[in-house]
N, C-alpha and C positions, 0 to 999 in steps of 0.2 A: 330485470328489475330496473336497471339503466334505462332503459325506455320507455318505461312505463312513468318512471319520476319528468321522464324528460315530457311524453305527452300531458299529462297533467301539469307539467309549468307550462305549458303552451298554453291549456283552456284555460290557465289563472291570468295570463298576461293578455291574451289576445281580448278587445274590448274593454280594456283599465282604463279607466277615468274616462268611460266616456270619449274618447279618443276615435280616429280615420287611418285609415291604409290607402297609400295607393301605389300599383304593383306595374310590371309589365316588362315590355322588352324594349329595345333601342336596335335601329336594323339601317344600316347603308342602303340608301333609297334607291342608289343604282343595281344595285345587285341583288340587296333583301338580306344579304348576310347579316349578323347579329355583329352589333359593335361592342369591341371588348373593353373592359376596363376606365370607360368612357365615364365624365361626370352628369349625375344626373338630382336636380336640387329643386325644392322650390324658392323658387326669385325673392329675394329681401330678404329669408330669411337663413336657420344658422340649419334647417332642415335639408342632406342631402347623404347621397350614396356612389358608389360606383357600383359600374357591372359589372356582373362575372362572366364567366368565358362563355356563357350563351347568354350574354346582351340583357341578364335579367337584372332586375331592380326592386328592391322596396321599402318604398321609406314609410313608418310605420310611427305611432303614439303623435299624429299630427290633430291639432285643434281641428275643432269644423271651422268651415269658413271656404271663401273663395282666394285661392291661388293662381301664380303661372307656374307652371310645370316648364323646366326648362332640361337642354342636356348638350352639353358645349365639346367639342375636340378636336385636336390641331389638325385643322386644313377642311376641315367640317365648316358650314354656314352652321350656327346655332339653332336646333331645333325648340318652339316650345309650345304650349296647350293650355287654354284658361282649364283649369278644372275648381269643384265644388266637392270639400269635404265634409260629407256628413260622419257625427259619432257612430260607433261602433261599425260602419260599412265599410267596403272594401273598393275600390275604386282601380279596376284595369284599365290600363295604357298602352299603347305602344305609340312610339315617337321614330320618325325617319331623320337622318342627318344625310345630308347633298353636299359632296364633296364643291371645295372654296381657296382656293390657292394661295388665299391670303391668311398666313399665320397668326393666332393671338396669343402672343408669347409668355403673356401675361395666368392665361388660363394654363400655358404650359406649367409653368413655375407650382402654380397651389396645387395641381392638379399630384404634378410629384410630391409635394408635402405633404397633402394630406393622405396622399397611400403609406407615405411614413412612417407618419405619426400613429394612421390607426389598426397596421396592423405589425405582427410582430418581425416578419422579412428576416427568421433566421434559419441560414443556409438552405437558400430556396433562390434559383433564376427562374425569372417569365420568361419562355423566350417568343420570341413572334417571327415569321417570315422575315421582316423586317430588317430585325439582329442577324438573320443566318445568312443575309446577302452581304454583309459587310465583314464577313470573312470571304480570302480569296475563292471564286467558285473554278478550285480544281476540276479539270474537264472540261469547264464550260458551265458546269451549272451547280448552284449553291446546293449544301446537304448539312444537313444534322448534325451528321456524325462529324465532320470537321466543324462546327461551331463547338459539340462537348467536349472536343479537345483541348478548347483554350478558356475553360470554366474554372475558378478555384477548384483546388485540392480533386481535380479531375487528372490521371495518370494515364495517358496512353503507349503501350508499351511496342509502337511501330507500323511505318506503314502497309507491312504485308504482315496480315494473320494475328492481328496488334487487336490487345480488346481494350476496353475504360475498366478502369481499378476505382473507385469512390472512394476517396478519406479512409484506406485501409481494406475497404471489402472487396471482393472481387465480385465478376459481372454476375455469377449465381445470388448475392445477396443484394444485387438492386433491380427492384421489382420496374417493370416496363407498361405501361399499359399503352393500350389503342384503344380509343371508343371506350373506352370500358377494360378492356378483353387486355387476357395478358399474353404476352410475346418473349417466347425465351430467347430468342437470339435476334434482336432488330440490326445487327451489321454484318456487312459481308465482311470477306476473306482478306480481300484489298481495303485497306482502312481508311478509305477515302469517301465511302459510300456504304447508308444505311438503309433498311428497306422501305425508309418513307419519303413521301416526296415534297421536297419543300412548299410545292405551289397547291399542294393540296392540306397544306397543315393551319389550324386554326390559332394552335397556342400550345405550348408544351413547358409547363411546370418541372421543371430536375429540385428534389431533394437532394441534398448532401451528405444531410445528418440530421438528428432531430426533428423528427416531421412527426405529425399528429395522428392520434388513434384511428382515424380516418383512413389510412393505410394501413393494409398489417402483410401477414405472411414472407418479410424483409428483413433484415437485421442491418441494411448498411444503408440504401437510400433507394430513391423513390425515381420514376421518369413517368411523366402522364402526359401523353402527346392524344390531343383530340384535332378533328378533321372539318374541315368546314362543308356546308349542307348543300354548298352549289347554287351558280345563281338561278336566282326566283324571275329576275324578268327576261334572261335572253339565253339564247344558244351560244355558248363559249368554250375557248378552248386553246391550246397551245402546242404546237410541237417543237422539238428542239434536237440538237443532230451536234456531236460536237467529234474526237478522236480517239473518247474514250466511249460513248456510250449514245442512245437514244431515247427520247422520251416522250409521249402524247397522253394529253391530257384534255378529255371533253367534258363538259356541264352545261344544265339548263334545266331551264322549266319544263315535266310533264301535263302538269295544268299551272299557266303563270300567276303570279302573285294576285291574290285578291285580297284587302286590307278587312274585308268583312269575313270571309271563308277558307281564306287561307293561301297553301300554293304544295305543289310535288315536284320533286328537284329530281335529277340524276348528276350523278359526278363519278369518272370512272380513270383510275390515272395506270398506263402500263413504260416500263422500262428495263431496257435492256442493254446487256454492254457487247463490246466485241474487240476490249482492249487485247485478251487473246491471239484473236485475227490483225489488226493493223498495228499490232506491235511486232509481228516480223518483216514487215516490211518501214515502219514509219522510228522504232524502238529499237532497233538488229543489237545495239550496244549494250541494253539493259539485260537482254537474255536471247542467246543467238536462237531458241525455241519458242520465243516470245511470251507473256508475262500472263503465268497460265491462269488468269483469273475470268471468270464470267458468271456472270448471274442475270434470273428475270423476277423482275415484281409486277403484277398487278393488283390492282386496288377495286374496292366497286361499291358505291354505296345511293344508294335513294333513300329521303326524306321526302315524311308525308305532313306536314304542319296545319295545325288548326286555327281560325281566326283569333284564339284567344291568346295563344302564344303556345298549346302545350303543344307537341309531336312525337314522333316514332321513325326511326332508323333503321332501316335494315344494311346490313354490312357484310362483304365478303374478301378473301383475300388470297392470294397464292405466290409465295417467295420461296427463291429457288436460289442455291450458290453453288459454284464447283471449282475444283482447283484442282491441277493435274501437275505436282512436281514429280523429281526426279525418282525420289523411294519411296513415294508415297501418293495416292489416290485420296483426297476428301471430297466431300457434299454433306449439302443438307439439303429438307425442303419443308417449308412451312405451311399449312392450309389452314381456316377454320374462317369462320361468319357468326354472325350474331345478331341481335337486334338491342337498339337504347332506347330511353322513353324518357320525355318531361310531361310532369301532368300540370296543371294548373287548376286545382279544383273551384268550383264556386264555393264562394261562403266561409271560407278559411285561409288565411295569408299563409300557409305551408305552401312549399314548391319541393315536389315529387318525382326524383330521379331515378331511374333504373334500368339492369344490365343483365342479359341472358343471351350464354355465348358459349362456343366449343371451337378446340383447336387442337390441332395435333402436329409436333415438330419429331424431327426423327435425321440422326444423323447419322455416317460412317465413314472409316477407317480402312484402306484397303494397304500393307504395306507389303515388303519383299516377305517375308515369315509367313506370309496369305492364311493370318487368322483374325478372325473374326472380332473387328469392334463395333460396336453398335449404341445406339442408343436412342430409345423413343419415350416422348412424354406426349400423352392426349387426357383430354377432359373438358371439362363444362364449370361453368361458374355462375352465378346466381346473385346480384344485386341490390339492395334497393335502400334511396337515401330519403331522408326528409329533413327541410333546412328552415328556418321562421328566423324573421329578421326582427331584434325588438330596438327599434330608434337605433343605436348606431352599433348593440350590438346583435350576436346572431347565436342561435345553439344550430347544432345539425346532429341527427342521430343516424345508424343504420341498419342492416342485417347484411348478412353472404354470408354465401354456401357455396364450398367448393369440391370437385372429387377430379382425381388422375391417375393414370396408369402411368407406372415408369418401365420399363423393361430396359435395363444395360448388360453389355457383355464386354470385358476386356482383359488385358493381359498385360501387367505388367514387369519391370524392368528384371525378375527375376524368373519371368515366364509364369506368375503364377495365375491361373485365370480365375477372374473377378466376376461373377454374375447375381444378380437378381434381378424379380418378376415382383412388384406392389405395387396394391391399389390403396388409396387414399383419399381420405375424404376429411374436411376441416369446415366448422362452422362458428360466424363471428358475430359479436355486436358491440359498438361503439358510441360513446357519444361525447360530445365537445361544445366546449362554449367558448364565445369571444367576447370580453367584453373590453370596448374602449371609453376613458377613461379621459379627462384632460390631461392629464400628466401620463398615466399607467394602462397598458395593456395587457389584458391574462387573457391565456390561452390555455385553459386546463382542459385536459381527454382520459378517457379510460377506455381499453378493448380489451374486449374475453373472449377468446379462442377459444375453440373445443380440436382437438385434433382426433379423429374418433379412432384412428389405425393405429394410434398409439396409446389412445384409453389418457390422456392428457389434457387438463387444461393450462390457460397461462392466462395469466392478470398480468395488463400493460399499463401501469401509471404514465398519462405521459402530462409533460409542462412547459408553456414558452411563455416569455414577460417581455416588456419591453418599456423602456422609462423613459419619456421626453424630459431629459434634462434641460434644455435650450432651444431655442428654434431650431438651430443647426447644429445641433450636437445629441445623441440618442444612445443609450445602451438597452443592448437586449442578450436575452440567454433562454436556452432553452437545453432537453432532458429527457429521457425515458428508459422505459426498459422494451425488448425487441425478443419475437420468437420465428426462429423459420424450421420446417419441417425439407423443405425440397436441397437438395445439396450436389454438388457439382463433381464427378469423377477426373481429376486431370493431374499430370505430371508437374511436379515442381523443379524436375532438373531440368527445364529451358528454359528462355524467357518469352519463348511465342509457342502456343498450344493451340494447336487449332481444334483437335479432338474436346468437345468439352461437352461430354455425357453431366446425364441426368439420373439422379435415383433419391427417393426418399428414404426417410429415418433405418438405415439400417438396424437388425436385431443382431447382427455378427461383432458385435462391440465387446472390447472389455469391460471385464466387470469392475475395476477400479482404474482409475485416474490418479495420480500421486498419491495412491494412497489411503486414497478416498472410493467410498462405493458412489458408484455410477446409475442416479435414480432415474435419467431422464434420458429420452435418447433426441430432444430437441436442441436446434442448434440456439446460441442465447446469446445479446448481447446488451451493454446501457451506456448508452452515450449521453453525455457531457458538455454541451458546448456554451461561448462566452464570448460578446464581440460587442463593435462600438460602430458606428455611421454619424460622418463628421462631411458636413457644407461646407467645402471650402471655399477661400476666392476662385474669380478668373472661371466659374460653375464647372469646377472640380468633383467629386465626388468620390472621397476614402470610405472602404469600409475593411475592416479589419475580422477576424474572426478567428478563437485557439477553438478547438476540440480535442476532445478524448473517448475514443471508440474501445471499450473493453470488451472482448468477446471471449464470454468467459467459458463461454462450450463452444465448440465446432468439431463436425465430422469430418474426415480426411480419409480418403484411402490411403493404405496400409503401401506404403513403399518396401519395406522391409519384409513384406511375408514369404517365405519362403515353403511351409508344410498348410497342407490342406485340415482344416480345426475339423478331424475327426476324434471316435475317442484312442486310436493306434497312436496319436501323435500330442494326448492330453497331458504328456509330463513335460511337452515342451511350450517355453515362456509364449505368452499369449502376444507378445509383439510379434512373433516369427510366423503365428498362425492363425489370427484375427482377420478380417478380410478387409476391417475398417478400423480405425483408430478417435480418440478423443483427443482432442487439441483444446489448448485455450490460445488469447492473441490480443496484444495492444498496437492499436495506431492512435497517433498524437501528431498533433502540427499546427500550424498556423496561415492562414491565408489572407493575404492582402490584395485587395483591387482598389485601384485609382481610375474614375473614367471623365472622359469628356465626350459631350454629345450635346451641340450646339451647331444649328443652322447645316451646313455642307460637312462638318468635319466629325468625327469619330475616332476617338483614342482610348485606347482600353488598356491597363497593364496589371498581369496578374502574377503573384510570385505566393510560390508556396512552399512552408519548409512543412517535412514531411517521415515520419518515424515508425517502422510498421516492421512487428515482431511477431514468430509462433514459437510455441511450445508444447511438441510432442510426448511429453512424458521423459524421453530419453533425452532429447537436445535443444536448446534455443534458438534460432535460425530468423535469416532474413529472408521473407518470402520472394519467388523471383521480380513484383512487381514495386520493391520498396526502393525509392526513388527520390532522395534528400533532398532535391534542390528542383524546379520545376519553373522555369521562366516563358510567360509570353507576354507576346506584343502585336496589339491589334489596330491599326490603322484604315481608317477608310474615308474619301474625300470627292466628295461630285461638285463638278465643274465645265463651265458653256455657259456660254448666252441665252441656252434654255437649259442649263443642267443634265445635258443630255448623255455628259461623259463621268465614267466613275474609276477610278485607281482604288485597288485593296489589298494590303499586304499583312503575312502575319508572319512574324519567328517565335521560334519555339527552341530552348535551350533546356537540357535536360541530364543531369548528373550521372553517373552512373548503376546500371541495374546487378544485383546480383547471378552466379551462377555457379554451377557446379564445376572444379577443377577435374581434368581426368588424368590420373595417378599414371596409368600405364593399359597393359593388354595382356589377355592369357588367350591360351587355348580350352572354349567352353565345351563343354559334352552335360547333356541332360538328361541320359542316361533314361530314355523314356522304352528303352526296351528292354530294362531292368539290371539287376546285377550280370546278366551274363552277357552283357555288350563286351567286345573286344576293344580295349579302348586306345590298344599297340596298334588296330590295322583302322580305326575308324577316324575320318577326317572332322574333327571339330569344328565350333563355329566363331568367328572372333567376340572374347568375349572383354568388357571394361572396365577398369578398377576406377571407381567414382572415389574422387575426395572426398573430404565431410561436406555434406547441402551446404552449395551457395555461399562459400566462401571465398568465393573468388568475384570480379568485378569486371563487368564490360566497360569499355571506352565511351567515354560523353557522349548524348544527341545534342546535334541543333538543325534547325532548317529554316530556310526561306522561301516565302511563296508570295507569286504576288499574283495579282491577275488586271486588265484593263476593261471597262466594257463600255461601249459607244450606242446610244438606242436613238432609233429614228422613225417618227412619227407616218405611220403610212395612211390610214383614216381613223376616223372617230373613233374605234374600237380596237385599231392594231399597230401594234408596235413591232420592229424587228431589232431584235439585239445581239450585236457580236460582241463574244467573250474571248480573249487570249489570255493563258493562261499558263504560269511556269512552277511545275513544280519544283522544289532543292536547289534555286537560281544560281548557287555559288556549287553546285556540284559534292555536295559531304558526302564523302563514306561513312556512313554510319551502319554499323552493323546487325545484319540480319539474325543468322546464325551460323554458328563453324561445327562444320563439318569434322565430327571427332575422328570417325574413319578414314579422311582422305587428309587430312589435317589443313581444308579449306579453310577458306573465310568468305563469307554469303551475305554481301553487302542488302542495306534498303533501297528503296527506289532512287535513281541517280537522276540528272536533271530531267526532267521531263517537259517540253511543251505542247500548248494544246492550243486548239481553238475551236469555236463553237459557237453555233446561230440559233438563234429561237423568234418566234413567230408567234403574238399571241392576237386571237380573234373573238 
């Protein structure tokens, strides 16, 4: 019904008063890449737009008449195009920009303003290649996964085995995409390195909280990382070689750019580590066995583009990790491909996006006990968006359909073993509008899920505003309500889990919650949030921002089950015999960034306080990722006579995390060969008396990292860049995990140095 109100205000608006469109893309002339975020206006007047992350545009309810079509960006020559707008036609563009060494600071300035002003910017980072080099590139080469580290209200809980916690959720409640396609696990083992590769990334969107109906299947925040199409004019590429890892990356045209008919790209990125291997000879201090970490990713994608601007992507991928400690064996391994589409139809200002894709991740568990943990999630997912732009604002509606197999097997801390086998399938539709305002901006959504393996629907209201009070002063806030169906099996008595199965809506649940009958078996949550963005002198840049994450359902394996829920064991309490339990959970905090980013310098500082609760029915506890105080500090400065050298530093100080005290030790016997076990002549196993969850406190983090990199101009097309790079400079112990059995202490990564050269052609 949502869609159908939504296409009938398209046919009402599209051709009002007699009015012109004129639509199209904006593309690096060197390369053909689509320019993101770029301004695109007609000249004199108050008529203009930016791009979105495929270079699109359209400015829309313009007079007839003859214009210049212009589209300005820092270090760009100004591209522009007389055009002729006649009433009610549609008028396709596309506009090249040539890169120009000479800055127009000026354009920089509005250019930040008016993305301000007109949209709503709460809790959401762009991020671009850009931003993820101006943190230190440990190893030798910039990544992801250390830029999300030093985001607001982003929690990493370490550098080996260490995942992102979001504003209270954990990594099962923030949705990942690629292309489209969703990724359940984008970091490896070692937390230094994600499975994507920074020189092949276009632009990656991080929700935090409150993000719009246009997302669902999430309760805590959003990651949409999209890949660029490869260049359209030449054969390109890069390799790179550093102490941790290697890397090669090629692209090019299969038929090169034609401005009338189009062009066929290929871009294929692969990498690999062998920190394992020359960490026993180069690392002997960090671990005399060497630092069992390695992983490979490849990447692979061709784009077919048509002269009008629509195309089609085909995508494939295979990510791999493994880690070999002392009691224990883990991996994972990732596969799946897909295909994305933009259409650009004739005759109607809609632009037509969509995504049909399969993947399958699958990971295990080998420890000393040599039983069986496992866990696989595979399936397919189904797309398709449509977006019309009316003058400055925009609606966008969609549809997806989703289906997955979960199958997990484990065993926990009282031996009891945990399994299921479902299929699942969820179908959506959404729709949202934007409208700006001189003063005000709304951003009202709604999505309706169907979850069919649970015979459930869910209505998401969602809502973000935002009020230009001042030139340089803005408050915004935003809201919703959030459903997820997929849920994460992992131990809460440590604070690094590498095991981190998969499994949907359990049926093994109690039938009441404090007390309350239990109608739903979706996990649920509605957040809250409220912040301000303030221009300061000296082109400062505060932004402020509280939230409040209630999650008022979540599922949790059952820590405490001890009997198998048959009906032999039905007079006992359903916490001892449930396989899965019902939780609720609040996280609250506040997050501040201050930045500066003018000319050569880069200063970034983010501080977050941070308050994050469960309740199982029986107890209130802090989960092992709840983290009070969270500081960093990100520095980055390029400097020469051609700017050819760059210094990046970043610290990170961090409060302490919760964990479980251990009481003491018995001798266990499990009695698996019945009452008639001897249990005078039979040798037990050690077993350990847990305090109450996570009332105990690890010792502070902090760390330093800096890195240098020097590039030198070798021809027209290639650069060669050396990176040295230090990880923990001042050498902290910060701690890993202790060893309850040997009564160790298993420090993180100690200082580490690297260095590393890239070659790009």
């Amino acid at each position: 019904m949502a869609a159908s109100l939504a296409a009938t205000f398209l046919l009402i608006n599209f051709g009002a008063n007699g009015q012109g469109t004129v639509r199209g893309f904006v593309y690096d002339k060197a390369t053909g890449e689509p320019m993101l975020f770029v301004n695109v206006f007609l000249k004199g007047t108050a008529y203009g737009v930016a791009t979105d992350i495929n270079g699109y545009f359209s400015i829309t309810r313009i007079p007839a008449g003859e214009y210049v079509l212009m589209s300005t960006s820092i270090g760009f020559d100004t591209a522009q195009a007389a055009i002729t707008i006649t009433a009610n036609e549609i008028l396709n563009k596309k506009l090249y920009l040539s890169k120009n060494v000479i800055s127009l600071k000026q354009v920089e300035i509005s250019a930040a303003k008016e993305e301000a002003k007109t949209e709503v910017q709460m809790s959401v980072t762009k991020i671009t290649p850009r931003e993820i080099k101006q943190v230190p590139a440990t190893g030798g080469e910039p990544d992801l996964a250390q830029y999300l580290q030093v985001l607001p209200g982003v929690i990493f809980t370490g550098d080996q085995g260490g995942q992102l916690y979001i504003r209270g959720g954990t990594p099962v409640q923030n949705k990942v995409l690629l292309d489209g396609m969703t990724i359940y696990n984008p970091f490896h083992s070692i937390g230094l390195f994600s499975v994507f590769d920074n020189d092949i990334i276009r632009n990656a969107d991080v929700y935090t909280g409150g993000f719009s109906a246009e997302f669902g299947g999430r309760i805590s925040s959003v990651m949409d990382v999209s890949t660029r199409d490869g260049n359209k004019r030449r054969h390109a590429g890069k390799f790179s070689a550093s102490t941790f890892n290697s890397k090669i990356l090629l692209e090019g045209p299969v038929k090169k750019l034609d401005e009338e008919s189009g062009s066929a790209t290929y871009l294929i990125s692969a990498k690999t580590s062998y920190l394992d291997r020359t960490s026993k000879s180069i690392y002997k201090y960090a671990n005399e066995d060497g630092l069992p970490y390695r992983f490979n990713d490849i990447y692979g994608k061709t784009v077919m583009s048509a002269g009008k601007g629509s195309k089609v992507s085909f995508f494939g991928f295979h990510f791999t990790d493994d880690v070999d400690y002392e009691a224990s064996d883990f991996g994972w391994k990732s596969t799946g491909g897909g295909t994305n589409f933009i259409l650009v139809p004739e005759g109607t200002a809609v632009l037509i996006e969509g995504t049909v894709d399969y993947s399958q991740y699958k990971m295990t568990l080998q420890q000393a006990d040599e039983k069986e943990r496992s866990s696989l999630v595979n399936g397919f997912g189904v797309g398709v968006n449509f977006g019309y732009f009316l003058g400055k604002d925009q609606i966008k509606f969609g549809f997806e359909g989703s289906g997955y197999k979960t199958d997990f097997t484990y065993y926990n801390y009282n031996d009891a073993k945990l399994s299921q086998v479902e299929n699942t399938t969820e179908f959506a539709g959404y729709v949202k509008y934007r409208h700006s305002g001189k003063r005000v901006v709304l951003d009202p959504s709604v999505r309706v899920t169907y979850y069919s393996s649970l015979a459930e629907f869910a209505l998401e209201p969602r809502m973000g505003l935002k009020w230009n009070v001042a030139d340089k002063f803005r408050i915004k806030a935003a809201g919703g309500f959030y459903t997820q169906n997929l849920m994460a099996a992992v131990s809460d008595r440590d604070v690094v889990n590498l095991f981190y199965g998969f499994l949907s809506g359990p049926e093994d649940l109690p039938k009441k919650f404090k007390g309350e009958e239990v109608t739903s078996r979706l996990q649920k949550a509605r957040h809250l949030l409220a912040g301000a963005e303030f221009d300061l002198p000296y082109r400062l840049q505060l932004n402020v921002e509280g939230y409040v994450k209630d999650f008022n359902q979540l599922t949790n394996i059952n820590r405490d089950k001890i009997f198998n829920d048959s009906p032999d064991n039905f007079d006992k309490p359903e916490v001892l015999r449930k396989s899965y339990i019902i939780e609720e959970g609040l996280a609250k905090g506040v997050d501040v960034t201050l930045k500066y980013d003018y000319k050569q310098a880069y200063l970034w500082l983010v501080y977050s306080l941070t308050y994050v609760t469960r309740n199982d029915g029986v107890r209130e506890y802090f989960p092992h990722f709840d983290r009070r105080h969270n500081i960093n500090l990100v520095g980055s400065y390029t400097f020469g006579k051609k700017l050819n050298w760059e210094v990046n530093a970043r610290w990170n100080f961090g409060s302490s995390f919760p964990f479980t005290l251990t009481q003491g030790f018995f001798e266990y016997l499990n009695f698996q060969q019945g009452i008639n076990l001897d249990y005078t002549q039979t040798n037990g196993l050690l077993g350990i008396i847990y305090g109450d969850l996570n009332t105990g406190r690890l010792p502070y983090y902090h760390r330093l990292d800096i890195s240098v990199k020097r590039t030198f101009a070798i021809a027209k097309n290639s650069d060669l860049e050396i990176t040295g790079s230090v990880i923990n400079v001042y050498n902290r112990k910060n701690i890993f995990y202790y060893d309850r059995i040997r009564g160790e202490r298993v420090n993180q990564l100690p200082i580490l140095p690297a260095i590393g050269a890239s070659i790009t052609f």
